[in-house]
C-alpha positions as CSV (number, residue, x, y, z in Angstrom):
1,X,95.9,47.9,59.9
2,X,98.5,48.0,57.0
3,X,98.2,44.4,55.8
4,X,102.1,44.9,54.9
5,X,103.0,45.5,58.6
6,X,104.6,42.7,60.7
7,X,105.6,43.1,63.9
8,X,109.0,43.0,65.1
9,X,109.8,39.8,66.3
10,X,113.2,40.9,68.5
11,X,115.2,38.3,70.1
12,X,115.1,40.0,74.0
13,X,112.5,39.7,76.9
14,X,112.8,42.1,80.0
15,X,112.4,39.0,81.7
16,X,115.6,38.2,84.1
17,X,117.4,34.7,83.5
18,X,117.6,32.1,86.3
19,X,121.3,32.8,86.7
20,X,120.4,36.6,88.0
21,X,117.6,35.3,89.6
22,X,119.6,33.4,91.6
23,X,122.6,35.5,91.9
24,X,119.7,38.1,93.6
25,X,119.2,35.9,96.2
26,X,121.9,34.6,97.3
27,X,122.1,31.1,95.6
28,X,124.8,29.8,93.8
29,X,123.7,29.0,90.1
30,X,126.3,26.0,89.5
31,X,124.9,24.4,93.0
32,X,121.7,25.0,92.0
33,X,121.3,23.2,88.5
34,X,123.3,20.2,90.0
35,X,121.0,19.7,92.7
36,X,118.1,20.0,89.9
37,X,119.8,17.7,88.1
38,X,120.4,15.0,91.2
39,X,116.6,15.6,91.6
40,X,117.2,17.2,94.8
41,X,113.6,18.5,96.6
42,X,113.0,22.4,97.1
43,X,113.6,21.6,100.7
44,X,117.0,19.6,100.6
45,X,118.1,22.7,98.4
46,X,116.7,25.1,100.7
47,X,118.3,23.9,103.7
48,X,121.8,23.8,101.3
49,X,121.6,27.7,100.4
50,X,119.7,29.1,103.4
51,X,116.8,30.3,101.7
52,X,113.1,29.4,102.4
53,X,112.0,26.5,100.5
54,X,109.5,29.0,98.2
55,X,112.8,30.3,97.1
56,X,114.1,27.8,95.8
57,X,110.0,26.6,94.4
58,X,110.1,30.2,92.0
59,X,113.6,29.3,90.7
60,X,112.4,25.6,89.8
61,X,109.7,27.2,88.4
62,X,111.2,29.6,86.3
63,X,113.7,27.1,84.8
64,X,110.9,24.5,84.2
65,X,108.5,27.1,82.8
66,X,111.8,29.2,80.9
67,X,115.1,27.8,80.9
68,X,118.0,29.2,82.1
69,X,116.9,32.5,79.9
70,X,113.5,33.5,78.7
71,X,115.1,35.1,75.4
72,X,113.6,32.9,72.3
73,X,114.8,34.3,68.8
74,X,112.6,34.0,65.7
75,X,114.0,34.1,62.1
């Protein structure tokens, strides 16, 4: 490999954020962070939006693992 080559280092992901994540199933994204932040459980949110509670698990998730986007920028 060219030791001069560096690899681009591009501030995107084809990774959705949480906002579209949510939007695709039906949960409101404003609703959603508030009850995260009131420490609401998966269940009590679950019942709120009428989605199974796994639903509303893979969201947490995503914002715990992601943030609200997975886009990280490099300089």
């Amino acid at each position: 490999m060219d030791p001069t080559f560096k690899p681009a280092r591009v501030p995107w992901s084809t990774r959705p954020g949480l906002k579209e994540m949510a939007a695709e199933v039906g949960v409101d994204f404003d609703r959603f962070l508030a009850g995260l932040a009131a420490n609401r459980s998966d269940t009590e949110l679950a019942a709120e939006f009428g989605v199974d509670s796994q639903v509303i698990f893979r969201l947490r998730d995503h914002f715990e693992r992601y943030g609200l986007h997975s886009i990280m920028g490099q300089d």
